[in-house]
C-alpha positions in Angstrom: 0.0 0.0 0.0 0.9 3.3 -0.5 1.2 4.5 3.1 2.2 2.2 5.8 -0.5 -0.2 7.6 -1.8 0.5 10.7 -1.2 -2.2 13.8 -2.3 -3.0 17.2 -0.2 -5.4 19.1 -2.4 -6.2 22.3 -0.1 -7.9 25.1 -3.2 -9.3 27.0 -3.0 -13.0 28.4 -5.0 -15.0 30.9 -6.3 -14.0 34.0 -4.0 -17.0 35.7 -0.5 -15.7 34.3 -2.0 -12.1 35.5 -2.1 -13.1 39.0 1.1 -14.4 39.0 3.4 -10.8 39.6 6.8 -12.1 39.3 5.5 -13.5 35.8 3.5 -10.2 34.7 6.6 -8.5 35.6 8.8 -10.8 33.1 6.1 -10.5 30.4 6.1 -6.8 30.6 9.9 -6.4 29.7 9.5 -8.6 27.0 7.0 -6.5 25.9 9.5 -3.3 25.9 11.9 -4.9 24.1 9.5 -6.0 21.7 7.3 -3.4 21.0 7.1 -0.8 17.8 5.9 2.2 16.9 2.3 3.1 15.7 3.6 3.2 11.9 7.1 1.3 12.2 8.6 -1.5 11.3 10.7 -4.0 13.8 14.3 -4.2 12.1 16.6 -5.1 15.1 17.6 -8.6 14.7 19.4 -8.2 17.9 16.4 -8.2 19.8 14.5 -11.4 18.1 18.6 -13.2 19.5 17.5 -12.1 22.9 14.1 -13.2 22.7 15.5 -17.0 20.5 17.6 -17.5 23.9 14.9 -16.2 26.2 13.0 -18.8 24.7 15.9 -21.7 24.4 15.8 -21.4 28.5 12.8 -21.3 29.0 10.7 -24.3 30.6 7.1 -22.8 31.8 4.9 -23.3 29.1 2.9 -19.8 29.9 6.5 -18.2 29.6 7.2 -19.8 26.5 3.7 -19.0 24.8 4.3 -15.3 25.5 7.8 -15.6 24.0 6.8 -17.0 20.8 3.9 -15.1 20.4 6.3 -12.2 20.5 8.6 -13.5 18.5 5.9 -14.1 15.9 5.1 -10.3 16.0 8.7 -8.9 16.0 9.2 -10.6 12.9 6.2 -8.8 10.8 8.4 -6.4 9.5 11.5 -8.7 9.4 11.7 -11.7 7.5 8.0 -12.4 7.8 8.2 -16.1 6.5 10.5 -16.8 9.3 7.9 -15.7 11.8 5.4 -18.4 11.1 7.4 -21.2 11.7 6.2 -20.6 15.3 2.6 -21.2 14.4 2.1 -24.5 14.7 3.4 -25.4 18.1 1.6 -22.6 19.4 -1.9 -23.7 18.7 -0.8 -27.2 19.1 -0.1 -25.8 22.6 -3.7 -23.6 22.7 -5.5 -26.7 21.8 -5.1 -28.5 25.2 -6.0 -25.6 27.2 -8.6 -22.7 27.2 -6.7 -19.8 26.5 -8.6 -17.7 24.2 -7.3 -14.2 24.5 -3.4 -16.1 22.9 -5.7 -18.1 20.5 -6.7 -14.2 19.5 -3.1 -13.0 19.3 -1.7 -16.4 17.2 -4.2 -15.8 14.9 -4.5 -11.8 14.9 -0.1 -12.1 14.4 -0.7 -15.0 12.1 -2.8 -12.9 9.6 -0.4 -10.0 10.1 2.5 -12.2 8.7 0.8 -13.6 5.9 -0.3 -10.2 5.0 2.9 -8.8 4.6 3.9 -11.7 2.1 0.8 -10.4 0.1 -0.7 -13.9 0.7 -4.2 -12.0 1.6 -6.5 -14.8 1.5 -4.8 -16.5 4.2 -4.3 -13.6 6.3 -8.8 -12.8 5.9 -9.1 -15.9 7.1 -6.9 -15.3 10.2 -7.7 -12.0 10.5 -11.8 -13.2 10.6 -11.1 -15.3 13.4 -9.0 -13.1 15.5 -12.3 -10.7 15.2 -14.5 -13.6 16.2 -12.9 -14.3 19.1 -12.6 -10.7 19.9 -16.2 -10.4 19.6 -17.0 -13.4 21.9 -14.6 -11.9 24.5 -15.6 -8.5 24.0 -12.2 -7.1 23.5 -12.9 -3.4 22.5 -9.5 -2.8 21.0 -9.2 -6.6 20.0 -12.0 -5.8 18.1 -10.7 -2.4 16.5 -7.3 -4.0 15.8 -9.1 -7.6 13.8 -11.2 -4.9 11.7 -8.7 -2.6 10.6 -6.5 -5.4 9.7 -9.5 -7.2 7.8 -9.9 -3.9 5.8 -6.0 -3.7 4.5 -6.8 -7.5 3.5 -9.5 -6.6 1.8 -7.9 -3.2 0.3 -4.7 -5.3 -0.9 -6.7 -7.4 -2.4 -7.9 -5.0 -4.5 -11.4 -5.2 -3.3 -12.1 -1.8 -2.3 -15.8 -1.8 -1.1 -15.3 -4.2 1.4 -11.8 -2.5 2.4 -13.9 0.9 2.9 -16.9 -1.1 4.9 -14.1 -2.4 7.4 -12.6 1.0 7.6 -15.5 3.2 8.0 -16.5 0.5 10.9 -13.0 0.8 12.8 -13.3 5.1 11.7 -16.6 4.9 14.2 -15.3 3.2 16.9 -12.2 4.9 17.0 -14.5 8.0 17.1 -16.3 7.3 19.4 -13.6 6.0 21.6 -12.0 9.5 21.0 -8.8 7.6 20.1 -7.3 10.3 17.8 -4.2 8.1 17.0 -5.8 5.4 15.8 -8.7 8.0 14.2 -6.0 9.9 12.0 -4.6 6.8 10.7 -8.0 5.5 9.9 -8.3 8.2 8.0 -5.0 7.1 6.1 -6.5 4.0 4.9 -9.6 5.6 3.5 -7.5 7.9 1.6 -5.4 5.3 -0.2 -8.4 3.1 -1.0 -9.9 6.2 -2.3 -6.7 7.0 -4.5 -6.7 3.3 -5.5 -10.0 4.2 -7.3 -9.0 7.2 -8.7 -11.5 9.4 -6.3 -8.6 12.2 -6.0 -10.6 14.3 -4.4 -11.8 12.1 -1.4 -8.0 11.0 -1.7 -6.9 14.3 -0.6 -9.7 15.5 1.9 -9.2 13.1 3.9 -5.0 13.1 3.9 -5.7 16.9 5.1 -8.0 15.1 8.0 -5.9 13.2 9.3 -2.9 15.7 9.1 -4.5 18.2 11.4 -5.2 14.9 13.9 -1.9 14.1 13.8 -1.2 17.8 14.7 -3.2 18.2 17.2 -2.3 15.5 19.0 1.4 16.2 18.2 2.1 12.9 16.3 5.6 13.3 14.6 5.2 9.8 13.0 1.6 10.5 11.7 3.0 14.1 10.3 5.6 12.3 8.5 3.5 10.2 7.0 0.9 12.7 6.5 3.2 14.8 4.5 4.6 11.8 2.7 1.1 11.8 1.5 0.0 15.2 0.8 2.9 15.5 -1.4 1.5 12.5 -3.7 -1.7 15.1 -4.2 0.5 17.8 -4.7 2.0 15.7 -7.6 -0.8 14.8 -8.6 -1.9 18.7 -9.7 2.0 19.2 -11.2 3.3 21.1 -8.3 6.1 19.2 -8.2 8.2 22.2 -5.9 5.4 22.0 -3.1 5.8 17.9 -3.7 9.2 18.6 -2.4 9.3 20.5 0.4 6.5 18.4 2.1 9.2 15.1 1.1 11.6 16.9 2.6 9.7 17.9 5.6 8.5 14.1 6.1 12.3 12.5 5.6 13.6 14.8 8.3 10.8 13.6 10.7 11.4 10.0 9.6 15.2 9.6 9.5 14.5 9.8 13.7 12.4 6.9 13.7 14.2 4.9 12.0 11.2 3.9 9.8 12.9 2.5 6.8 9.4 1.3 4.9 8.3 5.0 5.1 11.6 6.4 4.6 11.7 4.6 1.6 8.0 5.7 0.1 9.7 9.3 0.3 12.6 8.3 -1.4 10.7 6.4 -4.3 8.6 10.3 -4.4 11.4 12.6 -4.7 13.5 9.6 -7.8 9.9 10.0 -9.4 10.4 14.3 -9.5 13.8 13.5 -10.4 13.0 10.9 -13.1 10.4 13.8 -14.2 13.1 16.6 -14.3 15.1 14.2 -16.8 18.0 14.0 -13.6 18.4 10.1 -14.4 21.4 9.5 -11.9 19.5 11.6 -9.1 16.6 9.4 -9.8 18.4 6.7 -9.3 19.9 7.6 -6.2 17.1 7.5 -4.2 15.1 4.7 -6.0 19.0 2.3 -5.0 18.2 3.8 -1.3 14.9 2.2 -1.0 16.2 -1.2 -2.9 19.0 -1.4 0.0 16.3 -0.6 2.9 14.2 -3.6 1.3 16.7 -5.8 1.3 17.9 -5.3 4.6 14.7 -6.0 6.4 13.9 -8.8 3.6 10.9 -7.0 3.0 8.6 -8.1 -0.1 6.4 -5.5 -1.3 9.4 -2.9 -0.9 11.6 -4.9 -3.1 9.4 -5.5 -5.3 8.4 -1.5 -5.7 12.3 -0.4 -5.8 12.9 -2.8 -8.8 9.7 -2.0 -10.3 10.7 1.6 -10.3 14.6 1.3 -11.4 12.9 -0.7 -14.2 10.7 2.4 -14.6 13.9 4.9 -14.8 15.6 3.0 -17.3 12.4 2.1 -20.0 12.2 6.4 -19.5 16.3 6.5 -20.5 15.6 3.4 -23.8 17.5 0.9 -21.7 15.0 -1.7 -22.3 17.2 -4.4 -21.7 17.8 -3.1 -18.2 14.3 -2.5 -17.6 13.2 -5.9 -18.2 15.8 -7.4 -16.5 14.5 -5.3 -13.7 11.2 -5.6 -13.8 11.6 -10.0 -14.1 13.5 -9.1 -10.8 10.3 -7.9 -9.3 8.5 -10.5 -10.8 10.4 -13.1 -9.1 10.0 -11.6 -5.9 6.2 -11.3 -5.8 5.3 -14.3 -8.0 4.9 -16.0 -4.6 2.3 -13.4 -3.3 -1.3 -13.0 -3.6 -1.1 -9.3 -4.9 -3.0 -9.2 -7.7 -2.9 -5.4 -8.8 0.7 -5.3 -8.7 1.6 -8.4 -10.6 -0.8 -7.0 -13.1 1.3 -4.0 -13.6 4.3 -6.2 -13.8 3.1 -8.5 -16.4 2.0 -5.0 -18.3 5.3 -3.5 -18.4 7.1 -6.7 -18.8 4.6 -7.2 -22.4 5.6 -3.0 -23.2 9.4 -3.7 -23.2 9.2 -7.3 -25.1 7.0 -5.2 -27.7 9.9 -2.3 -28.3 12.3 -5.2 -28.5 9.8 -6.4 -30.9 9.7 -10.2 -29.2 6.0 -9.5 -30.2 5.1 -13.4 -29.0 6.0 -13.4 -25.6 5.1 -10.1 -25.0 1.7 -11.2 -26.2 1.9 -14.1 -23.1 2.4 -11.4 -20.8 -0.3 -9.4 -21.8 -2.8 -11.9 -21.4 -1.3 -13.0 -17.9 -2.0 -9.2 -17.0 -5.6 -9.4 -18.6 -6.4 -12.3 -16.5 -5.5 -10.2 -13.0 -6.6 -6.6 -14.1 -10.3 -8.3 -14.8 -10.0 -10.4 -11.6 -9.9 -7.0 -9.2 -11.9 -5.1 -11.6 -9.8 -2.2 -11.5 -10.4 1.1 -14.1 -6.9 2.4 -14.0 -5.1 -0.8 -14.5 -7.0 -2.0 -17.5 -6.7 1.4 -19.3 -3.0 0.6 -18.5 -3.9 -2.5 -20.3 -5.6 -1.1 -23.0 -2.7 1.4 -23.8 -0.6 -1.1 -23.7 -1.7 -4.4 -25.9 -2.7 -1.2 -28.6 0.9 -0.8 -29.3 1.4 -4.1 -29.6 -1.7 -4.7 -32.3 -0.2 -1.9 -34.0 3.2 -3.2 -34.3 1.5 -6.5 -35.8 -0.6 -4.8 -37.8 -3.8 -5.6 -36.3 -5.2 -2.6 -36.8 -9.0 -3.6 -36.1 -8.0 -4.4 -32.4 -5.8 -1.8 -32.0 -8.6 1.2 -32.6 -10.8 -1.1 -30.3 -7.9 -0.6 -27.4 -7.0 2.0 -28.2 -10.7 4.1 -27.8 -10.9 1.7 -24.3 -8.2 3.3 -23.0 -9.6 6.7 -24.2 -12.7 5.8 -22.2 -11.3 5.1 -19.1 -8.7 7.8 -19.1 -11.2 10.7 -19.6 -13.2 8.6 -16.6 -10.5 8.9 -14.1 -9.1 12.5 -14.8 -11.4 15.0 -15.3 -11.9 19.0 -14.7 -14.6 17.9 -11.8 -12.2 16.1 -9.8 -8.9 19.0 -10.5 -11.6 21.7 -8.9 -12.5 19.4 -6.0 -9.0 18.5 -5.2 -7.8 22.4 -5.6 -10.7 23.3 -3.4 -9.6 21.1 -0.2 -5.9 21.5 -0.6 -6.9 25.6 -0.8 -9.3 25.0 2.2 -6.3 23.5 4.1 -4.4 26.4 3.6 -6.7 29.1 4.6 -7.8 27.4 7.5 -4.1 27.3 8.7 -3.8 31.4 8.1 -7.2 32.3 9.8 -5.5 30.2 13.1 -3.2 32.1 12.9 -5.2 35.5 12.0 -7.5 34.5 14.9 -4.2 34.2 17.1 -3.0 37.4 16.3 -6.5 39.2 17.2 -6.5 37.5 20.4 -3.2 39.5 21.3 -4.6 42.4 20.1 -7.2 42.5 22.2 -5.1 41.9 25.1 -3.2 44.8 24.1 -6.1 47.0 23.5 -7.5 45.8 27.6 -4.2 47.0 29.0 -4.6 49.8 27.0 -7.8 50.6 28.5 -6.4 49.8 32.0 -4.1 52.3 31.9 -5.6 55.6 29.8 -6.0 57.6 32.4 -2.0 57.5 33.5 -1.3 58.3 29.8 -3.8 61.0 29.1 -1.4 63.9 29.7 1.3 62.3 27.7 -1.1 62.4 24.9 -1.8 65.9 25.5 2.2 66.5 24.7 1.8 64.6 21.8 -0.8 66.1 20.5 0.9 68.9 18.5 4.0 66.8 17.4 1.0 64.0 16.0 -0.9 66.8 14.0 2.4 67.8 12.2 2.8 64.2 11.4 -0.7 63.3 9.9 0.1 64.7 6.5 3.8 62.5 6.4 1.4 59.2 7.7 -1.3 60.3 5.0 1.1 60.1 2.8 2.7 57.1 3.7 -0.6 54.9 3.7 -1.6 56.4 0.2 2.0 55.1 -0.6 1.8 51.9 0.9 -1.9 51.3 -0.6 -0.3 51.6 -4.4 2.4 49.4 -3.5 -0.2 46.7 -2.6 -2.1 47.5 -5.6 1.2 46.6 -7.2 1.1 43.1 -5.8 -2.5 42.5 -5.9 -5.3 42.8 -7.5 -7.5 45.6 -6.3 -10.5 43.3 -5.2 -8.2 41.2 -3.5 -6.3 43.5 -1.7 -9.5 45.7 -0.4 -10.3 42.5 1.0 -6.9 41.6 2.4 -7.3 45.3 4.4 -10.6 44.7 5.4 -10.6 41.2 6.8 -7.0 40.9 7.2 -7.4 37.7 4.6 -8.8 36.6 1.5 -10.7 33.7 0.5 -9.8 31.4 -2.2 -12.2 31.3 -5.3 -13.4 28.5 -7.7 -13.0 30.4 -11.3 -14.9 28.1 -13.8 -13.8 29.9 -17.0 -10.5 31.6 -17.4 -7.7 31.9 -20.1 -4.6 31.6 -19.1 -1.4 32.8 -21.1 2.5 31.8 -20.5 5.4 33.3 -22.7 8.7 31.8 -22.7 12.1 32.7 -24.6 13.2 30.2 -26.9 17.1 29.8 -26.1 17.2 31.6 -23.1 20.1 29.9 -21.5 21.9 29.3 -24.6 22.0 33.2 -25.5 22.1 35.0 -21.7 25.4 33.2 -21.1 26.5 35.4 -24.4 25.0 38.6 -22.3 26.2 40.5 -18.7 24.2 40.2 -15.6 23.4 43.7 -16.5 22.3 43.7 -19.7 20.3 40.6 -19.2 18.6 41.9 -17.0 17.5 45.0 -18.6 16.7 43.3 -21.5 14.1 41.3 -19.8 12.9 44.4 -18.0 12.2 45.9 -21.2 9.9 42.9 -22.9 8.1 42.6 -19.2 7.4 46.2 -18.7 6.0 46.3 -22.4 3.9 42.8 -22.1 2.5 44.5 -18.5 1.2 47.5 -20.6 -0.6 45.7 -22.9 -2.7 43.1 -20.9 -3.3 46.3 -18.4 -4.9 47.7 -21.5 -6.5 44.5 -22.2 -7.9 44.2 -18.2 -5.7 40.8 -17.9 -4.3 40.4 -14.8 -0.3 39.7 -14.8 -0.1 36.5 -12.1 4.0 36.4 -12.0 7.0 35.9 -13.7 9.7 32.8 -13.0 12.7 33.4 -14.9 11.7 34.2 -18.1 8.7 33.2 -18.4 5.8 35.4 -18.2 2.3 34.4 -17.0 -0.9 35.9 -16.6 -4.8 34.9 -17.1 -8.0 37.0 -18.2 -11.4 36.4 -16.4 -10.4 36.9 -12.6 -10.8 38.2 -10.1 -13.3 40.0 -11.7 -15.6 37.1 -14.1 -15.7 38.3 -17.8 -17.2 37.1 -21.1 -14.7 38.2 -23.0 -11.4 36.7 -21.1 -10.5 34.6 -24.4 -10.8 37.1 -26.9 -8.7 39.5 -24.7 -5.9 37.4 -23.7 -5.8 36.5 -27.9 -5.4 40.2 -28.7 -3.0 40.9 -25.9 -0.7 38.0 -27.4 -1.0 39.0 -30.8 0.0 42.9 -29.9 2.8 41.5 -27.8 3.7 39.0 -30.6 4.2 42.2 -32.5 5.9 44.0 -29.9 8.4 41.3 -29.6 9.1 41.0 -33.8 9.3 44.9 -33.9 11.4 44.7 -31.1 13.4 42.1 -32.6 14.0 43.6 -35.6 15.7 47.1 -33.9 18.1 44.8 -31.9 19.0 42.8 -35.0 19.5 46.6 -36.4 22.0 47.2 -33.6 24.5 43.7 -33.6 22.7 42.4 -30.5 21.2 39.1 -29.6 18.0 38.5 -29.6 15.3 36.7 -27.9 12.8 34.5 -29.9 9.5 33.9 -28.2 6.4 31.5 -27.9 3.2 32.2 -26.5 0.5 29.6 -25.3 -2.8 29.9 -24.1 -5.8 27.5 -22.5 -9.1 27.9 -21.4 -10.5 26.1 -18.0 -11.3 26.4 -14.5 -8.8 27.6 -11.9 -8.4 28.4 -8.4 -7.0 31.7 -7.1 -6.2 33.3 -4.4 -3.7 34.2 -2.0 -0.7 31.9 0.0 1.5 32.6 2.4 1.8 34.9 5.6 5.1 36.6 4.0 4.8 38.5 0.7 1.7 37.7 -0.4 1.4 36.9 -3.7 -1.5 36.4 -5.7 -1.6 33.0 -7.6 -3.4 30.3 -9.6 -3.8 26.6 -9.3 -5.4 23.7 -11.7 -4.7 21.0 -14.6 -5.7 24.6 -16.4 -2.8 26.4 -15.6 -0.6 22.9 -16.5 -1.8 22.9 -20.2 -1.5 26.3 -20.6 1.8 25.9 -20.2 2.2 23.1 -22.2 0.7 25.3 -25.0 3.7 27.1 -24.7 6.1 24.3 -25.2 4.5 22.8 -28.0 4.3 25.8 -29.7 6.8 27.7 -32.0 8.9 30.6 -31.9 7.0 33.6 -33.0 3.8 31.8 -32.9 0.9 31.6 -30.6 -0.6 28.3 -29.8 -3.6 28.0 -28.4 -5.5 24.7 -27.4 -8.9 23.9 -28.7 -10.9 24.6 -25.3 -9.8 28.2 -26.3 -10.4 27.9 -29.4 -14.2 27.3 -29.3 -14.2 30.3 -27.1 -12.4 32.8 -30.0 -12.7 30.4 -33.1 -15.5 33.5 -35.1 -13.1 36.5 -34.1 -10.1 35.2 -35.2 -8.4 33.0 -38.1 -6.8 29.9 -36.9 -4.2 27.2 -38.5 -5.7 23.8 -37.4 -2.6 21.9 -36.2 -4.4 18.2 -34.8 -3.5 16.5 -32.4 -0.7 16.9 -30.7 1.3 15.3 -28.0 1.8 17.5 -24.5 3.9 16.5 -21.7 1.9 13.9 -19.5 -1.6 15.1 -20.9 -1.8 13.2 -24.1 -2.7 14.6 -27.0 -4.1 17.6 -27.3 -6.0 19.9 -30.5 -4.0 23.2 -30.8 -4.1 25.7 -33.3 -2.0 28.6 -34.4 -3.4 32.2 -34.2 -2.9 33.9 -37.5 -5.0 36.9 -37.3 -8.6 38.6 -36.8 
């Protein structure tokens, strides 16, 4: 699973041993020695030593129960298979007496094993009659424990209802227990399943849910993980920086707890923004981290991710023979497991690179192994993984029939699972979070105030005459304050939009808003590295001052409002924060006059020797949201898949040309002339219509 499991470990034992205090005195250490953290992992083989010779000396059978029932558990997150070996004398022991709170923990620990060699139909049936017994016993956090764990069987298994029934169970005792722990974690679960079936926006409300438990409460673990998470959703809307420092937020937390299963999810995040930036080796780095944590604790399903992702990295770089080679090495690892999603995937990737190699008839064998599994769990995402996948394979044979009939499956599903609905959603809880977190801390800061102002009031009467002094030196300052403000006031004006920052002064914040219709423009310099190494610092810098300070003269004159600048590229968006008709057409016209600023321009430094700076525009249509981040010089920005293509316009575009994509183009398509260019490919959004602007 994407984040790491949730587990009780409940040291309860007979009421006989628990009379005995010498004994419940022993058990107890062995308990500290054994125990791990709410999201860990035991890794000390030291430890499991002590307890092997605790146990080798032992000769009360109670004793010896307790020992191996421990030893059972310390090995759930080290070398799992060797933890089981202890089954079978244990409940040969249970059978001949009545012990039914260790019958709970054999099988509870039993499941527990078998679910972290992905074997999930034994571990149900494990985990089902740890529950029952629970139940019988009334155990209330026997009982919480058994149905959480019945839920990750379920969820592993790929069968997502029944994972949520379980969960939304364990969320309402937990609730009602006021267990916030267990509560945030809970919330955890529900937010992978919810990714798993690509509902991002339930994905992410509840990752923001169970962050501010975890806060609350002052988890560090739960914050780590939280943040692991949050940075997945982050991703997930291209904001790859913010993906970052979350990562790096979570590591720091995590590299104390030693939590290499976690610390490893972070490091397979950051190789897959590094494998994204095209920084192969850096990728790299961090996806060989994660392999080594894996095969330190023998863990499967982390061995079995860091292979599938070096495999991953290199079918990015055309190393197919190292990819598959990679990829049969994560094959072989969970070919023993019962995990049905991810040897789907496998068998998927494995059929891609025999296709490229062109070993068309065992990549076909592959294919249908994968067809068999993706149908089995009934999952939408992995069989339009399919679907892409066995098209390019038709195609290369030249079944061309099946390969349209893919080929418009994949289509299908795709649109299905990403859509502008579920972009607005997630912006609007990830905004939510944000502005909840600066009205705290707005709230906070009025609360001083008002202490402030009640001292104030305390002591007028001792400062009354003072103020008389003061009087005269105040007057003669007024027109310098008056000033000031009326100085101050453009400057925000500069930063802001004028809406926005006349609610900034009144309320001392500003809301986030859901735009559904603007047009968004970036412009980039073609060869912008390549020729300001040629420049100074100084004249680079003017240079670029000059084309801004022109393009922010004509969208003022256009009412577009300029969002920022990042290097050299230029961004701004018509349509907000004021709602227009017109956004499309005006954000056109403002590109074509700066089109023709730029060649004019062009054309008078050619005139003079100097270099020159090429430009393309690009421009979408689509719903964003906007508002205002940070504490700290505010800044007014916008967020949404919109604001993605928009920029992908730009860098499929041409220098000198201004490409627009075809939501915009229904917008504009009777007031200008357009060159139809079809359907082109854009970074991680497929293919897109786009059309060149050629004139009114």
């Amino acid at each position: 699973m994407g984040i790491i499991i949730f587990e009780f470990y409940q040291a309860s034992y007979s009421a006989k041993v628990e009379q005995n205090e010498t004994l419940l005195l022993f058990l107890l250490l062995i308990f500290k020695l054994t125990s791990v953290s709410l999201y860990g992992q035991y890794n000390e083989q030291g430890s499991i030593d002590s307890l092997k010779n605790l146990l080798a000396n032992e000769s009360r059978d109670t004793v010896k129960v307790a020992l191996m029932i421990e030893l059972m558990h310390a090995h759930t997150y080290y070398k799992s298979e060797e933890g089981l070996k202890y089954e079978k004398a244990l409940l040969q022991y249970l059978e001949k007496s009545d012990r039914p709170r260790d019958l709970y923990m054999v099988k509870f620990v039993t499941g527990k094993l078998y679910w972290r060699l992905k074997k999930y139909e034994e571990a149900l049936s494990n985990h089902l009659a740890a529950l029952s017994i629970a139940e019988k016993l009334n155990l209330p956090q026997c009982i919480l424990s058994s149905t959480i764990a019945i839920g990750q069987d379920h969820a592993d298994h790929s069968n997502y209802p029944e994972a949520l029934k379980y969960f939304n169970k364990a969320l309402s005792i937990s609730i009602e227990s006021k267990d916030k722990l267990t509560t945030a974690t809970l919330y955890n679960l529900i937010s992978w399943v919810y990714g798993q079936q690509g509902n991002y926006p339930e994905r992410t409300k509840n990752d923001f849910i169970a962050l501010r438990l975890s806060q609350e409460i002052g988890d560090q673990e739960g914050i780590a993980i939280n943040y692991s998470n949050i940075a997945g959703d982050y991703r997930a809307l291209g904001n790859d920086s913010l993906a970052l420092q979350y990562l790096d937020s979570s590591i720091n937390l995590k590299n104390g707890f030693r939590d290499l299963i976690n610390l490893s999810e972070s490091y397979f995040s950051i190789g897959e923004i590094y494998q994204d930036r095209k920084k192969y080796s850096k990728a790299l780095e961090y996806y060989m981290k994660a392999l080594k944590n894996g095969n330190d604790i023998n863990d499967i399903p982390l061995l079995v991710k860091a292979y599938y992702q070096i495999a991953k990295l290199y079918v990015v770089q055309g190393n197919d023979k190292e990819a598959l080679k990679n990829y049969l090495s994560a094959l072989n690892v969970s070919n023993s497991t019962e995990d049905y999603k991810t040897l789907s995937e496998i068998y998927i990737e494995i059929g891609a690179c025999l296709t490229r190699m062109k070993k068309y008839v065992d990549a076909k064998k592959y294919f249908d192994k994968a067809e068999v599994f993706a149908n089995r769990i009934q999952s939408e995402s992995l069989n339009g993984k399919y679907y892409e996948n066995i098209e390019l394979l038709d195609s290369a044979t030249g079944n061309w029939k099946e390969a349209y009939r893919n080929y418009k499956s994949a289509v299908r599903l795709n649109n299905k699972l990403h859509n502008d609905e579920n972009t607005k959603k997630i912006m609007q809880t990830t905004m939510q979070y944000e502005f909840d977190k600066k009205e705290a801390a707005a709230k906070a800061e009025q609360e001083k105030k008002e202490i402030r102002q009640r001292l104030f009031r305390n002591s007028i009467s001792g400062i009354l005459l003072a103020s008389l002094i003061f009087l005269v030196i105040v007057y003669r300052q007024r027109n310098k304050i008056s000033k000031a403000r009326k100085r101050s006031d453009e400057l925000l004006l500069n930063i802001l939009p004028e809406e926005v920052a006349d609610e900034l002064k009144q309320k001392g914040n500003a809301d986030a808003k859901l735009f559904e219709n603007v047009t968004v423009m970036f412009t980039d310099f073609k060869g912008f590295t390549r020729i300001s190494e040629k420049l100074s610092p100084a004249e680079l810098v003017a240079e670029i001052h000059t084309c801004f300070k022109a393009f922010d003269n004509i969208i003022d004159k256009h009412h577009i409002e300029k969002i920022k600048t990042i290097g050299d590229a230029y961004m701004c968006a018509g349509g907000l924060p004021i709602t227009n008709k017109t956004h499309a057409e005006d954000v056109v016209n403002a590109a074509i006059e700066i089109q023709k600023y730029m060649t004019e321009h062009i054309q008078k430094r050619i005139k003079e020797g100097k270099e020159v700076f090429e430009m393309r525009i690009g421009i979408h249509t689509g719903p964003v949201v906007a508002g205002i981040v940070g504490v700290k010089k505010f800044a007014y920005d916008i967020w949404g898949d919109t604001v993605n293509i928009a920029s992908r316009m730009e860098s499929s575009g041409e220098a000198g040309r201004i490409n627009v994509s075809g939501s915009t183009y229904e917008f504009v398509k009777n007031k200008f002339q357009f060159e139809y260019r079809g359907k082109v490919e854009a970074k991680n959004k497929g293919e897109i219509d786009m059309y060149f602007v050629k004139s009114h």
